[in-house]
C-alpha positions as CSV (number, residue, x, y, z in Angstrom):
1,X,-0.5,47.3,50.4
2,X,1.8,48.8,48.4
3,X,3.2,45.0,47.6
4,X,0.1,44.3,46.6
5,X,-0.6,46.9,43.9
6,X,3.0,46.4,42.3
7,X,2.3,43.3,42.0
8,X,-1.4,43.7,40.6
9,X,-0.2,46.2,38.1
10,X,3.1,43.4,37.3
11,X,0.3,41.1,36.3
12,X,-1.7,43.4,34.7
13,X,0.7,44.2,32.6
14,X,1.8,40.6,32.2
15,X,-1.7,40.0,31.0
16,X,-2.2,42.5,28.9
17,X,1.0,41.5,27.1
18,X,-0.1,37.7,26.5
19,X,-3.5,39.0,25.0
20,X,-1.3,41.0,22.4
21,X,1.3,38.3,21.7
22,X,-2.2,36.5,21.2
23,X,-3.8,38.9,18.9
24,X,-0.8,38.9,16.9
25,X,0.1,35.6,16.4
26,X,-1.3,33.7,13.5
27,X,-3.7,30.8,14.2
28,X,-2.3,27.7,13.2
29,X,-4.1,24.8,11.5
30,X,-6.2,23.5,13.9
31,X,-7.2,27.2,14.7
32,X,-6.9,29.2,18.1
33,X,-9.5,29.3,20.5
34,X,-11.0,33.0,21.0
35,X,-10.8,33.8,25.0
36,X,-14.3,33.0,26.4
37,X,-15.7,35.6,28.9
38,X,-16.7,38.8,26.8
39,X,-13.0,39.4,25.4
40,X,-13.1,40.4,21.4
41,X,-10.7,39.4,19.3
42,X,-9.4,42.8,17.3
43,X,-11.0,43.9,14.3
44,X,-9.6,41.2,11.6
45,X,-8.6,39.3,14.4
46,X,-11.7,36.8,13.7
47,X,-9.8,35.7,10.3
48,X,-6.8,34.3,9.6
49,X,-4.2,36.5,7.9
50,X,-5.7,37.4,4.3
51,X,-2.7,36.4,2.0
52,X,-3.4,32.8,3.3
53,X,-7.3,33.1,3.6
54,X,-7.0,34.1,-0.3
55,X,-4.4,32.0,-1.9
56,X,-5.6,28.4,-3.0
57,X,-4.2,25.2,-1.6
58,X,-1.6,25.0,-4.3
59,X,0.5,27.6,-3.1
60,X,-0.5,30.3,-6.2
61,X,0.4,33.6,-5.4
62,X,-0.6,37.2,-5.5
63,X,-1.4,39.1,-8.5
64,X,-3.4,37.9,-11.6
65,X,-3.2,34.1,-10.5
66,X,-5.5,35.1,-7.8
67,X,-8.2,36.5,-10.1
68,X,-11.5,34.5,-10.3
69,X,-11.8,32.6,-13.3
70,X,-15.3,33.9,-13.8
71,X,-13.5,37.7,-13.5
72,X,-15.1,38.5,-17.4
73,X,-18.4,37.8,-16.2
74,X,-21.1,40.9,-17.1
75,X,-21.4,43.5,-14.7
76,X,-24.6,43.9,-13.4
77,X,-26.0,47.4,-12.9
78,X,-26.4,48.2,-9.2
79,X,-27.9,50.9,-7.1
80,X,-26.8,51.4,-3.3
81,X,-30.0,53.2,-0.9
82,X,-27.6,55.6,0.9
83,X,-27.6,56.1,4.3
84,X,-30.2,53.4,4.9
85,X,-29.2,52.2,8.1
86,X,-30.2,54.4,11.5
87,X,-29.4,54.2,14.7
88,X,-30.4,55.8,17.4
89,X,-28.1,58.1,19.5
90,X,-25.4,56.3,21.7
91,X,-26.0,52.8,19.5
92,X,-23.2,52.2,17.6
93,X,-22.1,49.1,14.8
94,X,-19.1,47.3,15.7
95,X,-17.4,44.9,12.5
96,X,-21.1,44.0,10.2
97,X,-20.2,40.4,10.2
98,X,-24.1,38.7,9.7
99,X,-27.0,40.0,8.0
100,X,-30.5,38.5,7.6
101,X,-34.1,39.2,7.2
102,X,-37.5,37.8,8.3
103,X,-41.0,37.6,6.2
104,X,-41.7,41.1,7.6
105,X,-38.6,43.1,5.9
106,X,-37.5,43.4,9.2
107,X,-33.6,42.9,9.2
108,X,-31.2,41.7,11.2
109,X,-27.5,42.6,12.1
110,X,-25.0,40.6,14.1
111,X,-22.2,43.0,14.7
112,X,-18.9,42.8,17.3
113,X,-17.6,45.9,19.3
114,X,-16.6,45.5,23.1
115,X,-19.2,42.9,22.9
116,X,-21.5,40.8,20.2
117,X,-24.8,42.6,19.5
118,X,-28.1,41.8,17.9
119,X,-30.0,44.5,15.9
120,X,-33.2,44.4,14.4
121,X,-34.1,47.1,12.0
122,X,-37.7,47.8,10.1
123,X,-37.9,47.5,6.0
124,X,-36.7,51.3,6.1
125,X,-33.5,50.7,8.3
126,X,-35.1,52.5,11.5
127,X,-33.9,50.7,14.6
128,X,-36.6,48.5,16.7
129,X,-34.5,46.6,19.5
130,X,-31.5,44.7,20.3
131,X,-32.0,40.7,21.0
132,X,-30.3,38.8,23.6
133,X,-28.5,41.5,24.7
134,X,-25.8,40.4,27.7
135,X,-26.3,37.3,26.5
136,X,-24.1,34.0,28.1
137,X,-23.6,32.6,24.2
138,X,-22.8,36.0,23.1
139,X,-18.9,36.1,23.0
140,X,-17.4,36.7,20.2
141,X,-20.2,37.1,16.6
142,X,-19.6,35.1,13.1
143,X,-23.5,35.7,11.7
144,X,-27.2,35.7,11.9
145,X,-29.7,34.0,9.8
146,X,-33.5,33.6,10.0
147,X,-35.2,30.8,9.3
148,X,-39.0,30.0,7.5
149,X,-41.1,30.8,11.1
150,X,-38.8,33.6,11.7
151,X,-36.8,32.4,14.4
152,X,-33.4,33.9,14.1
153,X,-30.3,32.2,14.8
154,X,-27.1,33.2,16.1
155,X,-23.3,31.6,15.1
156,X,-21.0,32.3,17.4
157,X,-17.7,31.2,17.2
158,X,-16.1,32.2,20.4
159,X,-19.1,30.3,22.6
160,X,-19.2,27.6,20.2
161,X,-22.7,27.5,19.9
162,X,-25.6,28.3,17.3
163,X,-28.4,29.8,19.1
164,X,-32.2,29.9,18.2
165,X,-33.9,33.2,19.4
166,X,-38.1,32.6,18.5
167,X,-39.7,35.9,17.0
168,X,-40.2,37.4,20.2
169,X,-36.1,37.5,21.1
170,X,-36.1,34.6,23.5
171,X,-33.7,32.1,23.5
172,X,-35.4,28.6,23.2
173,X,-32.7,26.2,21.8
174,X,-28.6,26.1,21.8
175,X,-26.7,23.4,20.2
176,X,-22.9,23.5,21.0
177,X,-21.5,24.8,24.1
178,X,-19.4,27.9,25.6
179,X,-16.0,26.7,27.1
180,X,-16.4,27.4,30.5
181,X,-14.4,30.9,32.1
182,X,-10.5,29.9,32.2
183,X,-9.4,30.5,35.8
184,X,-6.2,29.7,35.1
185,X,-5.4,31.8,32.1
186,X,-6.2,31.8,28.4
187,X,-7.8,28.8,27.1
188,X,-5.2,26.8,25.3
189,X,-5.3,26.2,21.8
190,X,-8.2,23.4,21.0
191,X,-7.0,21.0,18.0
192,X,-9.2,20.4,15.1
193,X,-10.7,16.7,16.2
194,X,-12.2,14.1,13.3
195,X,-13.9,13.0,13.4
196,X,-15.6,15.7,15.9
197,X,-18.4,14.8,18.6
198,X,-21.4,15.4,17.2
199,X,-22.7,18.7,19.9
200,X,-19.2,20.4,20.3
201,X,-18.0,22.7,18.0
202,X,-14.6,24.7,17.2
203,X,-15.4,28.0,15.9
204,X,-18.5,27.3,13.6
205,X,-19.1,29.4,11.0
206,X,-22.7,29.7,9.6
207,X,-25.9,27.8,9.7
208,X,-28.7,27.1,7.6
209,X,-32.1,25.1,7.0
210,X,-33.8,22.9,4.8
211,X,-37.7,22.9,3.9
212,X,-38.1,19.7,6.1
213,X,-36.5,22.4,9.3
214,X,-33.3,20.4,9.5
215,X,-30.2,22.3,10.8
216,X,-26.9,22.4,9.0
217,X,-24.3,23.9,10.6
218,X,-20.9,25.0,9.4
219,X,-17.9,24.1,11.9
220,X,-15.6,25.8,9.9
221,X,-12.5,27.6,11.6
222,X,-10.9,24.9,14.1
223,X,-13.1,21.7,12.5
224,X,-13.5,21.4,8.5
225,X,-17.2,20.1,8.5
226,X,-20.7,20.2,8.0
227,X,-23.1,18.8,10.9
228,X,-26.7,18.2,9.9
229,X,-29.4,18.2,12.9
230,X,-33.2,17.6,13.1
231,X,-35.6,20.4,13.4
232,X,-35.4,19.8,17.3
233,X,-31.5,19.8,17.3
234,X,-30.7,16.0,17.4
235,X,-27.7,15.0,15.4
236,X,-28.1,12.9,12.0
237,X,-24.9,13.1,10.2
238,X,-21.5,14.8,9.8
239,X,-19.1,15.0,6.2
240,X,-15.8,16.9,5.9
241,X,-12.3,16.9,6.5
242,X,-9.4,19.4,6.2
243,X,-8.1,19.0,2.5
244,X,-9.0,20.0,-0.7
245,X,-10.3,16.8,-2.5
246,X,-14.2,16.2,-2.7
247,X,-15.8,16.5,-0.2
248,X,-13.1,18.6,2.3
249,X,-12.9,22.0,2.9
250,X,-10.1,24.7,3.7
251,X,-12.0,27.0,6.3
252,X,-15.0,26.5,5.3
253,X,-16.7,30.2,5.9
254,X,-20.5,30.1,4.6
255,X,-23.6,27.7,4.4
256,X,-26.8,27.7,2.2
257,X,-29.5,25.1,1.2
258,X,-31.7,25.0,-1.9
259,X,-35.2,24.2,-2.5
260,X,-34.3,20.5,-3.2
261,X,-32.3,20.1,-0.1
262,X,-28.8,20.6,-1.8
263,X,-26.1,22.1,1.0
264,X,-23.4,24.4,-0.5
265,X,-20.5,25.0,1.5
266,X,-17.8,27.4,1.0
267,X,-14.6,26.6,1.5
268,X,-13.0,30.1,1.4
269,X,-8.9,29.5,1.8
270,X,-8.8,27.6,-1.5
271,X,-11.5,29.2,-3.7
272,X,-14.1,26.9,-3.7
273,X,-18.1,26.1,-3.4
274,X,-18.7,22.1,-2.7
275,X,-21.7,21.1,-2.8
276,X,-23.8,18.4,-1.4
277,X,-27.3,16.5,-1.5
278,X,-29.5,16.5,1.3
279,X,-27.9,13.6,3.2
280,X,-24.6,15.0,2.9
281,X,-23.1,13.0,0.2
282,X,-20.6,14.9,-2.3
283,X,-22.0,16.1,-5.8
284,X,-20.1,18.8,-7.2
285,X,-17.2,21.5,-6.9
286,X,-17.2,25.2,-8.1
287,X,-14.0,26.7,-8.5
288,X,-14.3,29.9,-10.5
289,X,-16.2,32.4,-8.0
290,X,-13.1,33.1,-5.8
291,X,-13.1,33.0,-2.0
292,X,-16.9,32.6,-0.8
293,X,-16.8,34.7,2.5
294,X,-20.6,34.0,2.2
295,X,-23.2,32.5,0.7
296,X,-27.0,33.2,0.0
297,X,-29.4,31.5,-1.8
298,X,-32.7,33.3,-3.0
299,X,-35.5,31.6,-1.3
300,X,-38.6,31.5,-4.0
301,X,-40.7,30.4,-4.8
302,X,-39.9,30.1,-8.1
303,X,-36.4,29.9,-9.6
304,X,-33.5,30.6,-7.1
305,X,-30.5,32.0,-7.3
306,X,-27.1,31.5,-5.4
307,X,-25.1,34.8,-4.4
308,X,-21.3,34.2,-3.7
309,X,-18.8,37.0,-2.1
310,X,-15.3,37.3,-3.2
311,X,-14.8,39.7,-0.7
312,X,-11.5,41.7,-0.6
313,X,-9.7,40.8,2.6
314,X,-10.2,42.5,5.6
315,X,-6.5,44.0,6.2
316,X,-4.4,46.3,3.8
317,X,-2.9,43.8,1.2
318,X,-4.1,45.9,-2.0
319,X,-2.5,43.5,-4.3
320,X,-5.5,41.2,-2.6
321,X,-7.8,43.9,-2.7
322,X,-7.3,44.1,-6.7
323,X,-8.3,40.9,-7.6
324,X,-11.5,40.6,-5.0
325,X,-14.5,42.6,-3.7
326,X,-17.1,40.9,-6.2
327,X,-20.3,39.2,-5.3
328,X,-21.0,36.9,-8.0
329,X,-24.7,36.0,-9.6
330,X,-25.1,32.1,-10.1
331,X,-27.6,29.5,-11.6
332,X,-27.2,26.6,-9.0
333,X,-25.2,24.7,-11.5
334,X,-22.4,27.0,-11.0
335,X,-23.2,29.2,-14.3
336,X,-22.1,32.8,-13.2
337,X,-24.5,35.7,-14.9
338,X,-22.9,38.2,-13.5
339,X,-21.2,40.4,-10.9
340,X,-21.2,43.5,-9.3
341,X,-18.9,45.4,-6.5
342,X,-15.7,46.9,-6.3
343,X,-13.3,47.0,-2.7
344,X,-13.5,50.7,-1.4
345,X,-15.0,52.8,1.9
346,X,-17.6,54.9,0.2
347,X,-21.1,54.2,-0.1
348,X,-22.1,51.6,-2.9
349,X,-18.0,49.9,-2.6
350,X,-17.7,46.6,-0.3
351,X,-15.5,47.3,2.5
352,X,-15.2,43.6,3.2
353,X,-18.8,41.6,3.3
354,X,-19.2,39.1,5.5
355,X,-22.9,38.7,5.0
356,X,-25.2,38.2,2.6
357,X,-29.1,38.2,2.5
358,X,-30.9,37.9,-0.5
359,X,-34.3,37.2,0.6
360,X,-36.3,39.8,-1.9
361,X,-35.5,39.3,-5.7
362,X,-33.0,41.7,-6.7
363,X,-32.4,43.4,-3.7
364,X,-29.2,42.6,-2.0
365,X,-28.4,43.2,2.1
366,X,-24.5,43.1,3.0
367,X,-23.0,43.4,6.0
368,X,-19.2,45.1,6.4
369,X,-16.3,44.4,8.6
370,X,-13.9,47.1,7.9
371,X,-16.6,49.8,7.6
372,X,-18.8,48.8,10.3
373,X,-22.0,48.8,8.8
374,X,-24.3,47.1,6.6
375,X,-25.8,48.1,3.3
376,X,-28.9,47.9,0.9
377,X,-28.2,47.5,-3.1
378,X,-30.7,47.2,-5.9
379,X,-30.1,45.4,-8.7
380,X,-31.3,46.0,-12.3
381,X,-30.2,42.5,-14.3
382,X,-30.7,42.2,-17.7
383,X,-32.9,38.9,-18.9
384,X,-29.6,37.2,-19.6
385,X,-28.7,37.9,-15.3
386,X,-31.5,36.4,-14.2
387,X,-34.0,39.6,-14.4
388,X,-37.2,40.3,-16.2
């Protein structure tokens, strides 16, 4: 008996030293699987280390060089609502990574502590239920969005799946599939595969939707591609490669569709926005926004808007965090009107936004790693921003 329990603290111990080695090695390129079963990567842990995340493909360094080109853009006059967000008592928010809403104001949160959580809030930020709670595909969060019948969708990048929860909270489609629990061990490191098969992903990032339903989803941190799906989740096409040409991307972090079908992905480790038509094939590149961390398109009807976060990194580099923490107004050519957001921990600063929803006109949602919590801003544009 007494064997026995040396011996089960020896591998305790032996364990617990592997997840830290783990934690703290860097991912390399082809990007390390997260351990299935529940287990969290630390907070941070879900990116890669920021002085790489941040610096462009060409090997420019820290400092100035980093700033976005479109830096001198006009500041647009903000409001935060303070303390908008309530929970009840014994509830808590975990790293903010998605944020989204549904026709009704509701909104909802995707946030990771011990485990990945779901909350839906009202239009005033009072709590109404958690969704999918214990859930199988809930291992470790990278976003929520909701789509036009207010279905809400779930990335998650440890269970490799995007999961479609109907208005009520149930789960009625998955596309991708959790790893299954590693008996032996730690999963190994999976290798970025291209061209990949078409329903498994490595660490997807985002998802969104065109007016026709179809499903784009960005498979971003182990694979460097967009995967476009029908409305009922069969496959239609794939683009994408690791690189930084047309076309390629370099961890590509955030997802959003126009009005006319155009995809935008952001391809956050070198600084760029590339952008596609509806069947995938390249149009354009914006590189003067700085690392898109996310994306959100306004959804009309009417004129839209694209909303781009150059979020400072979610670690201590300040020399990163003084040339970041923007999110950027755009026309959907890639004209900035303006910006807003400096990097800080009180109220009305970004503490590192991961999320974006910009659903009403002028009022901005963000979700927050390093604070763990979401905010609400309002913005007061000029005409020349995109305002009345």
């Amino acid at each position: 008996m007494k064997t026995r329990c040396i011996s089960g603290m020896a591998a305790a111990l032996a364990l617990s030293a592997a997840v830290t080695l783990f934690a703290q090695t860097p991912a390399p390129a082809g990007g390390a699987q997260v351990p299935p079963g529940g287990a969290q990567a630390p907070a941070g842990g879900a990116q890669p280390p920021a002085g790489g995340a941040q610096a462009p493909a060409g090997g420019r360094g820290g400092g100035r060089s980093l700033l976005p080109k479109a830096i001198d853009a006009p500041d647009i006059k903000v409001e935060v609502v303070k303390d908008f967000m309530k929970l009840p008592p014994n509830v808590y928010m975990g790293e903010g990574i998605g944020v989204a809403t549904n026709s009704k104001g509701h909104i909802f949160v995707n946030t990771c502590a011990q485990q990945t959580r779901n909350f839906e809030f009202d239009q005033n930020g009072n709590y109404v239920r958690e969704i999918g709670k214990d859930s199988y595909g809930h291992v470790f969060c990278h976003g929520v969005r909701v789509d036009a019948q207010d279905n809400i969708w779930v990335i998650d990048e440890g269970a490799n799946t995007i999961i479609k929860y109907n208005p009520e909270g149930r789960a009625v489609m998955t596309i991708g599939r959790r790893i299954g629990f590693p008996y032996n061990g730690m999963e190994p490191v999976v290798k970025e595969l291209s061209p990949a098969p078409p329903y498994i992903f490595n660490r997807p990032t985002d998802v969104a939707f065109d007016a026709a339903g179809n499903i784009f989803v960005a498979d971003g941190y182990g694979n460097s591609r967009i995967a476009k799906y029908d409305k009922n989740g069969r496959f239609i096409k794939q683009v994408g490669s690791r690189g930084s040409g047309p076309g390629q991307f370099n961890l590509l972090h955030a997802i959003a569709v126009d009005a006319q079908g155009n995809v935008y992905g952001g391809s956050r480790s070198d600084q760029r926005i590339v952008v596609f038509d509806n069947d995938l094939n390249y149009k354009t590149t914006f590189e003067h926004v700085g690392a898109p961390w996310s994306l959100c398109i306004t959804p009309g009807p009417g004129h839209q808007y694209l909303y781009t976060s150059n979020s400072n990194p979610d670690n201590q580099d300040m020399q990163l965090h003084k040339v970041s923490g923007q999110i950027f107004k755009m026309e959907l050519d890639g004209t900035v009107l303006g910006k807003f957001g400096v990097p800080g921990k009180e109220q009305g600063q970004f503490s590192t936004v991961h999320g974006i929803d910009c659903r009403v006109p002028n009022e901005i949602l963000v979700s927050e790693i390093v604070e763990w919590r979401f905010q609400k801003f309002i913005l007061h544009p000029t005409a020349a921003q995109g305002g009345k």
